[in-house]
C-alpha positions in Angstrom: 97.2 132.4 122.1 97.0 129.9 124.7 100.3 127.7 125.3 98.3 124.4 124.1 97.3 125.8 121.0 100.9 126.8 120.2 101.8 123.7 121.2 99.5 122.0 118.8 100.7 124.3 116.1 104.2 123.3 116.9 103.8 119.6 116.5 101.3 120.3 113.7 104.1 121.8 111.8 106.7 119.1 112.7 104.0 116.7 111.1 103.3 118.3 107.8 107.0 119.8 107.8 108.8 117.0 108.9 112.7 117.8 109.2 115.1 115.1 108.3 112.6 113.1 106.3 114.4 110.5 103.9 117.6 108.0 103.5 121.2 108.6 103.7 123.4 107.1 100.9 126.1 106.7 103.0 127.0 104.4 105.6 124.3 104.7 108.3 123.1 102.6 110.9 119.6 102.0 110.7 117.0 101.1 112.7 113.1 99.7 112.0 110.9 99.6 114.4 106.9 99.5 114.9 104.5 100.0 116.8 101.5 97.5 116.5 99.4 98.9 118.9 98.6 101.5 116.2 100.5 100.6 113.1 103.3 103.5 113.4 106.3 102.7 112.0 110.0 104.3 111.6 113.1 103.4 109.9 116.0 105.8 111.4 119.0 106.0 109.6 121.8 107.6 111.6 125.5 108.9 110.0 128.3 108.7 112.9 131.9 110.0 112.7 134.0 110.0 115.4 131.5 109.1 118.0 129.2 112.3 116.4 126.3 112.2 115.4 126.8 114.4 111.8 123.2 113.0 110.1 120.0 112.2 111.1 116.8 110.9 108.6 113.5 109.0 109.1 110.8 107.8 107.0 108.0 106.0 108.1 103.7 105.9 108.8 102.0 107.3 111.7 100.3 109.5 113.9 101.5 113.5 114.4 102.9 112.9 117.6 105.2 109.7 116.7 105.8 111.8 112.8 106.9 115.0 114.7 108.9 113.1 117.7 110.8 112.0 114.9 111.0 115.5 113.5 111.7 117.0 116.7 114.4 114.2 117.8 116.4 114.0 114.6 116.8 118.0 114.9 117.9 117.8 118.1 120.5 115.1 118.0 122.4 115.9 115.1 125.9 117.3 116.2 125.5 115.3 119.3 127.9 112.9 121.1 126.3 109.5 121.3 126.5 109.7 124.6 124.7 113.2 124.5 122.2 111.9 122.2 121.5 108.9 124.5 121.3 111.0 127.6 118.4 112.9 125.5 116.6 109.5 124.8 117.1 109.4 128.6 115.7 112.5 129.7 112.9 112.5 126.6 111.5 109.2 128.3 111.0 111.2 131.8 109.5 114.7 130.2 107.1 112.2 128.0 105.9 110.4 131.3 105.6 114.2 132.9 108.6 114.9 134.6 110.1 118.2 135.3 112.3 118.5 132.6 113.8 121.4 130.2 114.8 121.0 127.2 116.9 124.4 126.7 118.2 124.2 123.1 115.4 122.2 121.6 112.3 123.9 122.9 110.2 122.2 120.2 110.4 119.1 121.7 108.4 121.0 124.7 105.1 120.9 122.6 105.0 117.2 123.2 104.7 117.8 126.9 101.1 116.8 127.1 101.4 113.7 125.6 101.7 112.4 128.8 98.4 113.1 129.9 97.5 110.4 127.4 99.3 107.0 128.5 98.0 105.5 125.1 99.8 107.9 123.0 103.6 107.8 124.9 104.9 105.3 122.6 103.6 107.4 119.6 105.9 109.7 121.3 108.9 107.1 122.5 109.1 105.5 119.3 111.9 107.4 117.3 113.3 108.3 120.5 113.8 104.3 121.1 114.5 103.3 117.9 117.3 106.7 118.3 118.8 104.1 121.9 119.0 101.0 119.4 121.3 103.1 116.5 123.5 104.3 119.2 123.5 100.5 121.0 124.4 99.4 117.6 127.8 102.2 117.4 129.0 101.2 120.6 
């Protein structure tokens, strides 16, 4: 199996087998944002304690790349600083434009590496990862 087609598989799965997919009945900050270029849409709902990141859930419309960013991004952050999680927002938004960049513990995330050949689809990509920068502007 080539690496592309595992990658495909990987964000495939994210897409139909979305992690972290609903609302939090607790206190969360949340975040709605779209994008109108091609109607994707997320609401991110985010559960902080002590400066933690302890929950993460989406809903939302879209495409399987923004769908399993969101996947891939709520996965990764939870248990997360909010400064950890915004440094990944940070270093997401170089790997998605097609820096060198490793993403060690999260190696999901990886299969969206070739988004960036595709300038159209990066904020399909960047969307939950931006709306992810807003929830933590809002805790701070």
């Amino acid at each position: 199996m080539q690496l592309d087609d595992l990658y495909r598989r990987v964000i495939m799965d994210h897409y139909k087998n979305p992690r972290n997919r609903g609302t939090l009945e607790e206190d969360a900050v949340t975040v709605n944002l779209n994008n109108p270029t091609c109607g994707d849409r997320i609401q991110l709902q985010l559960q902080v304690e002590e400066g933690v990141v302890k929950q993460a859930k989406f809903t939302g419309e879209g495409c399987s790349i923004s769908m399993s960013s969101a996947s891939m991004m709520t996965e990764a952050v939870k248990g997360r600083t909010l400064d950890e999680a915004l440094g990944m927002a940070e270093k997401f938004s170089a790997f998605i434009k097609g820096e060198d960049v490793e993403f060690d513990e999260n190696e999901d995330i990886e299969a969206l590496s070739g988004v960036s050949k595709f300038p159209a689809r990066i904020k399909c990509a960047t969307l939950a990862w931006n709306a992810l920068r807003k929830g933590v502007e809002q805790q701070s």
